[in-house]
C-alpha positions in Angstrom: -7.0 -7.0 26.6 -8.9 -3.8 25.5 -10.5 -3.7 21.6 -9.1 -1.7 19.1 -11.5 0.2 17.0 -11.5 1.8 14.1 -13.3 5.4 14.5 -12.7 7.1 11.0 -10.2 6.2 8.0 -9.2 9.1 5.3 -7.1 9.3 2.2 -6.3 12.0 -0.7 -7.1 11.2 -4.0 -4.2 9.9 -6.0 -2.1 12.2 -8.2 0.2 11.0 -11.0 3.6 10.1 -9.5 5.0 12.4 -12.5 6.9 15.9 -11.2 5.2 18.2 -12.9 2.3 16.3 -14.4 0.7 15.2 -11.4 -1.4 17.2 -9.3 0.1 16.8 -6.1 3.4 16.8 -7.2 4.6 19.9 -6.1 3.3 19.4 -2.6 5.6 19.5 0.2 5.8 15.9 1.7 5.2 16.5 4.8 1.8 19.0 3.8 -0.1 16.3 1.8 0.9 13.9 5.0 -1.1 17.0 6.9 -3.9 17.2 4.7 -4.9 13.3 5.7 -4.4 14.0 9.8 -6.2 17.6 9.7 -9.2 15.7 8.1 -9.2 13.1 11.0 -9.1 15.9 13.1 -11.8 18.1 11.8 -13.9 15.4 10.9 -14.1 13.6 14.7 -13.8 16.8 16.7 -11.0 15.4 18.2 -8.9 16.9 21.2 -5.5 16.3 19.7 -3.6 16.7 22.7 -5.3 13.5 23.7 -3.9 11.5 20.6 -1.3 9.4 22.6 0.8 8.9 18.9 1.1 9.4 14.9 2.5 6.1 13.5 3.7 7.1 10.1 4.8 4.9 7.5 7.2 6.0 4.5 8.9 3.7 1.8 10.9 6.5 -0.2 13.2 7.8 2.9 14.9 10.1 1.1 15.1 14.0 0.7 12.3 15.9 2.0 10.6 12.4 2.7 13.2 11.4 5.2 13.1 11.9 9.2 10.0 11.8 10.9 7.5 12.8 8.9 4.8 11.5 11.4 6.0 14.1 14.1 6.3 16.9 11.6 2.9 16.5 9.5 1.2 16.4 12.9 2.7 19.5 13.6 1.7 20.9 10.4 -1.5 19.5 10.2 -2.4 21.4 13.9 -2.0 19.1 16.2 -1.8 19.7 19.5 2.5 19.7 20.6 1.6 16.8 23.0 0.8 14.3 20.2 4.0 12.7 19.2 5.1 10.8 16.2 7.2 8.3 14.4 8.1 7.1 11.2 8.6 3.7 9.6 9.4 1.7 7.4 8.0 -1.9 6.0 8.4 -0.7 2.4 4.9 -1.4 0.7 3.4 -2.8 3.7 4.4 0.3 5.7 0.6 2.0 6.8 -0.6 -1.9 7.2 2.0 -2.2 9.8 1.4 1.5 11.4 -2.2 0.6 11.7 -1.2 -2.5 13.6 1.6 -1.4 15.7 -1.3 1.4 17.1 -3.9 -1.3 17.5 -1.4 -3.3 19.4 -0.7 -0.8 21.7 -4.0 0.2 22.6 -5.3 -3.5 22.8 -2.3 -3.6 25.2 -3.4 -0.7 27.4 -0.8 1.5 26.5 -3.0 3.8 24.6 -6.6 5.4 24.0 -6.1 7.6 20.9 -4.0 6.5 17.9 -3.1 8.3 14.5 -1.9 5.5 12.0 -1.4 6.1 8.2 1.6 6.9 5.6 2.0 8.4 2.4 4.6 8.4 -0.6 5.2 10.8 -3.2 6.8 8.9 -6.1 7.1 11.7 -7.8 9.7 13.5 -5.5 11.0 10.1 -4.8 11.7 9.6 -9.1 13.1 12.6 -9.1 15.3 13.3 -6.4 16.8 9.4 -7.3 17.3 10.6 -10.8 19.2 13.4 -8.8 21.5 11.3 -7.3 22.0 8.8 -10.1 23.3 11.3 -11.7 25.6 12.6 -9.1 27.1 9.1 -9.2 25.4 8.6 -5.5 22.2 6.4 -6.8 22.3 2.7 -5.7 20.9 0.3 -8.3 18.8 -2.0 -7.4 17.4 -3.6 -3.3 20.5 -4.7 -1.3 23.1 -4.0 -4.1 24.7 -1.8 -1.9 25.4 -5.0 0.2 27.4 -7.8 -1.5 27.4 -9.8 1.6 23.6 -9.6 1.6 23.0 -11.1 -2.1 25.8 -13.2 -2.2 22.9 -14.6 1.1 20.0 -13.7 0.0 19.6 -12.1 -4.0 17.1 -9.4 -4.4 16.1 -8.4 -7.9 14.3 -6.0 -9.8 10.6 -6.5 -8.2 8.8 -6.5 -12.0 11.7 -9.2 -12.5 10.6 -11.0 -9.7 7.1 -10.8 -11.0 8.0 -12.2 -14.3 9.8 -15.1 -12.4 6.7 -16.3 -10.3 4.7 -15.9 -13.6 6.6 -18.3 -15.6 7.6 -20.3 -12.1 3.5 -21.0 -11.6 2.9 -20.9 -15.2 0.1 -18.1 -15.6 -0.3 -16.6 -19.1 0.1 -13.0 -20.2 -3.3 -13.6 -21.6 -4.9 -14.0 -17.8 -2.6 -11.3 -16.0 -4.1 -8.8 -18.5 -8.0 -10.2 -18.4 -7.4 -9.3 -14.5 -5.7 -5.3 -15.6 -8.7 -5.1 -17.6 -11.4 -6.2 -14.7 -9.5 -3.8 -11.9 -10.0 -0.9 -14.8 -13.4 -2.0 -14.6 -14.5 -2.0 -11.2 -12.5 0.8 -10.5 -14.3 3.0 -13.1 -17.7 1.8 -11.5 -16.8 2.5 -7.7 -15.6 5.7 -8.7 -19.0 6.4 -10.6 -20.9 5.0 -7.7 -19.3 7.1 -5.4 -18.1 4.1 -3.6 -15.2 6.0 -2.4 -16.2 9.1 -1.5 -16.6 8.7 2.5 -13.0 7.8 2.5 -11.6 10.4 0.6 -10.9 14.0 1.0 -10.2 17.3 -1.6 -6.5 18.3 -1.1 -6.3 22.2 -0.7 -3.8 24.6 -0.4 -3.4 27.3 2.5 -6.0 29.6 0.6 -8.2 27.2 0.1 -7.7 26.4 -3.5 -8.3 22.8 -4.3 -5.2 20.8 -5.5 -6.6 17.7 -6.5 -10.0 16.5 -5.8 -10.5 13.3 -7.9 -8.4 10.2 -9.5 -6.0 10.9 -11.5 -4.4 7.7 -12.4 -7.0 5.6 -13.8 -7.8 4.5 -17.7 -11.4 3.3 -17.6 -10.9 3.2 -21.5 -8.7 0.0 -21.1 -9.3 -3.0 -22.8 -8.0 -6.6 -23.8 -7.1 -5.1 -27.4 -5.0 -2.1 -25.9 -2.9 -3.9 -23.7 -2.1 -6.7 -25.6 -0.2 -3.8 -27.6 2.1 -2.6 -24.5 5.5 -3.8 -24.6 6.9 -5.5 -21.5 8.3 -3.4 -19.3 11.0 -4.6 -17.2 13.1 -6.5 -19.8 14.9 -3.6 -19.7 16.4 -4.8 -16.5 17.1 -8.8 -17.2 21.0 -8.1 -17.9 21.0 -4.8 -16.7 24.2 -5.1 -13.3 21.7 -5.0 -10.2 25.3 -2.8 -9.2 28.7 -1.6 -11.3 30.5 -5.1 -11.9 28.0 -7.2 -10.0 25.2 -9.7 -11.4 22.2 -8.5 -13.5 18.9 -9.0 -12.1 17.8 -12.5 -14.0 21.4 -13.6 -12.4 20.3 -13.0 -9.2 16.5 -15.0 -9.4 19.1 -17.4 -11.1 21.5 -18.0 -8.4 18.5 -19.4 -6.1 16.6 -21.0 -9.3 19.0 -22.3 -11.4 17.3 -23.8 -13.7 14.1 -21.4 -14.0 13.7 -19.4 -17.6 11.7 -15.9 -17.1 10.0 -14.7 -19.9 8.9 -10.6 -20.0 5.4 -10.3 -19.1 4.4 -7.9 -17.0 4.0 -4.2 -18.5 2.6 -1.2 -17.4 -1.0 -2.2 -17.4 -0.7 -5.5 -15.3 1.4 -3.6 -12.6 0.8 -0.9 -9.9 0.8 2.8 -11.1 3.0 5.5 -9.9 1.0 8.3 -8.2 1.5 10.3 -5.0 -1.2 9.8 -2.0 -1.7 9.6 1.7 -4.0 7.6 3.8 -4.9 8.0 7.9 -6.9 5.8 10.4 -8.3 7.5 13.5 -8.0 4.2 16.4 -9.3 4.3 20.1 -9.9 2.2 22.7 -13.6 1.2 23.7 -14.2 3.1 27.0 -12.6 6.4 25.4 -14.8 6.0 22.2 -17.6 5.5 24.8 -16.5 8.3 26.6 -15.8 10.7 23.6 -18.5 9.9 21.8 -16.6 8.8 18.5 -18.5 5.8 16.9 -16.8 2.8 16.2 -16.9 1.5 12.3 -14.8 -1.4 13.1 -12.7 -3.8 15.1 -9.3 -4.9 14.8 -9.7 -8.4 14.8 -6.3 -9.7 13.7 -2.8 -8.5 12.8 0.2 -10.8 11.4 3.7 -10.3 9.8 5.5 -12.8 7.6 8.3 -13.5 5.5 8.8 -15.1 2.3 11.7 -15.5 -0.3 13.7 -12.7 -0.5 14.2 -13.5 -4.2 10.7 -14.0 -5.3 10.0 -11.1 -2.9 6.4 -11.2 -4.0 5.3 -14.1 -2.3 4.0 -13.2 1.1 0.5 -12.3 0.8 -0.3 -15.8 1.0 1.4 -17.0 4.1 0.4 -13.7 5.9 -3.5 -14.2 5.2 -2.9 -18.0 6.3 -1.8 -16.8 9.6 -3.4 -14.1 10.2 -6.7 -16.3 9.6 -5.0 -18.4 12.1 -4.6 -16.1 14.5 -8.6 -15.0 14.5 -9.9 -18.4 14.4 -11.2 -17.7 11.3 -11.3 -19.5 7.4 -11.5 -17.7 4.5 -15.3 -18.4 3.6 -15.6 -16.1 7.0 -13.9 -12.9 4.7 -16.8 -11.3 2.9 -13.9 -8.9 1.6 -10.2 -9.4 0.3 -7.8 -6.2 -0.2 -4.9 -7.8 -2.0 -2.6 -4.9 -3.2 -2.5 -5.1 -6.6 1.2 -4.6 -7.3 1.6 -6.7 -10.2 -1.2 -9.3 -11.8 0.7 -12.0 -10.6 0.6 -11.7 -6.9 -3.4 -11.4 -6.9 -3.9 -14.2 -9.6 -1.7 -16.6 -7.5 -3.4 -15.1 -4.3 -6.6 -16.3 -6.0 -5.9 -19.4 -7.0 -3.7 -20.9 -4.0 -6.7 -19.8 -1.7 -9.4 -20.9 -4.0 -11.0 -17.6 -3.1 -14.0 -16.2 -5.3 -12.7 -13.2 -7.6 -16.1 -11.4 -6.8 -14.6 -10.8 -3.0 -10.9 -9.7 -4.1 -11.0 -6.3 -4.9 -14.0 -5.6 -5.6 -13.7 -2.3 -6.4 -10.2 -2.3 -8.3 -7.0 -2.3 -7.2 -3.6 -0.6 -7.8 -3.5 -1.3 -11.4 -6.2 1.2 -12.1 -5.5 3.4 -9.1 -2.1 3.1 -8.2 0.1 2.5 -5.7 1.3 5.3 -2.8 3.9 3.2 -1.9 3.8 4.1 2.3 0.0 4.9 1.5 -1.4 1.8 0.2 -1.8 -0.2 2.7 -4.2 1.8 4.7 -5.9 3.3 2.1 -7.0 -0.5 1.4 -7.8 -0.7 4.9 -10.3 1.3 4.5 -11.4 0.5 0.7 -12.5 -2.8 2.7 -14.0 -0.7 5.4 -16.2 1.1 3.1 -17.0 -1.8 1.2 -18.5 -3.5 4.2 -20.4 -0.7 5.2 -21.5 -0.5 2.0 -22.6 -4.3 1.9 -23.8 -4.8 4.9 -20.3 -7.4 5.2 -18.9 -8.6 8.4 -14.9 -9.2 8.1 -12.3 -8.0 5.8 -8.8 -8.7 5.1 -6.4 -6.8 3.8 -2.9 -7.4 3.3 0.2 -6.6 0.4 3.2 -7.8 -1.0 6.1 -5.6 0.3 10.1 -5.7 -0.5 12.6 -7.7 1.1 10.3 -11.3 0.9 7.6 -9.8 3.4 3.9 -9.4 3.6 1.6 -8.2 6.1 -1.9 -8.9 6.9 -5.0 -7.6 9.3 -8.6 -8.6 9.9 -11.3 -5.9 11.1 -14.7 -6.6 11.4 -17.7 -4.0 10.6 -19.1 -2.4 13.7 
């Protein structure tokens, strides 16, 4: 079995997810896809023709976000015809999984040059589901379009299901928000640093103009005080019918835990923010990097995929780290470097605490509560937060991995080259 090494890893900055009001929001999907894969392009010199796939990963399928975006930003981006590509989806965990499904196929031999990445805007994807809520054609809520599914296996509202694993493993409003308040924190400082500037790239338009050059999302000016004032914000959904006629959303977390009581916690400020983004990874095989002369920043070490309680749905990011651990022969005093998407407080804080892990190596530089959360994007945008952070350390192994819909969770390992 070849290596799969990481050569480059690119993202845009992230624009509010608001139509409109966000910088990027009136990008065409598949363009700001473009903009990620024409800076892999440009920046390695790359013979595209020789890029054996795109792996693309999209959670909003809908609209202009539907079909395969992967083939069609290639295109866009100027890639040669010969590159194909293909679209997924593993909902939050999307671009993890794309990065691993190319590794896996050029540690397999099957490959030399892969394209792996995704993107989300969530400000199309709001408004083109207010669309169809309105035109009566909107489904409320995961798998309530299925009866047969949740009568099996209930899925919730997911800031539901984060309230429901707050008051299930007891953690206080109090410490979800001291951990909104530290992601502000170190978010604020990488960005001052700089610490993100290899990684990311100014989004332009066909003349050149930028669109969006910097952060958008972030509110350095958070504190303890401020967000002890925000009201919950997904109370709105405890007896709200996850479908017309069918069982509200605390009905459904009920149906498995009967006799839990969830209690409104998480708000805007202790969950992931709604922006617009897209992420790419440039992957190749040793002998063509040697051949090529592209440098190697890292190694794929490891890659796992798990599932957890559908119901919970938030669970998985400590099974998947367990294993994927596993899997390299590795223990968790080996990561110098945790990613943990920061979907809500909860999922980190328990992530924390059932690993025993030192807060100083989990997110060190923020997380989606200060930056927010490109749904299809995240995953390898954290990929390489961690790779930059290594570099930038002088670490050896990062893992990253992320909560994503439907109980699941994946995970990968690289080490710094």
């Amino acid at each position: 079995m070849t290596e799969a090494y990481i050569i480059d890893a690119v993202r845009t900055p992230r624009g509010l997810g608001k139509m409109g009001k966000g910088a990027l929001s009136q990008m065409h999907p598949e363009h700001l896809s473009a903009s990620v894969l024409a800076a892999l392009k440009d920046r390695n010199a790359i013979d595209t023709a020789e890029v054996d796939d795109v792996i693309w990963g999209v959670s909003a399928a809908l609209g202009q976000q539907a079909g395969d975006i992967g083939r069609m930003a290639a295109l866009d981006a100027g890639y040669d015809v010969k590159a194909g590509g293909v679209t997924l989806n593993r909902f939050c965990g999307s671009s993890i999984t794309s990065t691993s499904l190319a590794a896996a196929m050029i540690k397999s031999g099957m490959a030399d040059l892969m394209v792996a990445g995704g993107m989300d805007m969530l400000s199309y994807a709001g408004m083109y589901g207010m669309k169809m809520r309105e035109a009566g054609l909107g489904s409320a809520g995961m798998g309530a379009g299925n009866p047969r599914l949740q009568a099996k296996h209930p899925q919730s509202n997911q800031g539901v299901a984060a309230d429901a694993i707050a008051a299930m493993e007891g953690f206080t409003r109090a410490e979800l928000e001291a951990l909104g308040v530290e992601s502000q924190r170190r978010a604020a400082l990488a960005i001052a640093e700089g610490r993100f500037d290899r990684s990311t790239i100014t989004v332009k338009d066909d003349e050149g103009n930028v669109i969006l050059d910097h952060e958008e999302y972030p509110r350095p000016e958070t504190t303890a005080e401020s967000l002890a004032q925000l009201t919950p914000a997904f109370e709105m959904f405890y007896d709200m019918p996850s479908a017309p006629g069918g069982k509200t959303y605390v009905q459904l977390i009920n149906q498995v835990y009967p006799e839990l009581e969830i209690k409104p916690i998480h708000h805007v400020g202790i969950s992931s923010g709604v922006v617009d983004g897209a992420s790419a990874i440039l992957l190749a095989s040793r002998d063509y990097a040697k051949s090529h002369g592209l440098t190697p920043r890292a190694r794929i070490v490891a890659m796992a995929e798990t599932g957890d309680c559908p119901t919970l749905m938030l669970n998985g990011p400590v099974p998947a780290a367990r294993k994927v651990l596993a899997k390299a022969g590795l223990t968790v005093a080996d990561i110098d470097v945790f990613e943990v998407n920061e979907a809500f407080a909860v999922v980190v804080e328990k992530f924390i605490r059932d690993l025993d892990l030192d807060r100083a190596r989990v997110n060190p530089n923020g997380g989606s509560m200060a930056l927010g959360h490109p749904i299809g994007a995240t995953g390898a945008m954290l990929i390489g937060t961690a790779l930059d952070e290594l570099e930038r350390t002088g670490g050896r192994y990062g893992l990253i991995t992320m909560c994503a819909a439907g109980g699941m969770a994946p995970a990968i390992i690289i080490e710094r080259v």
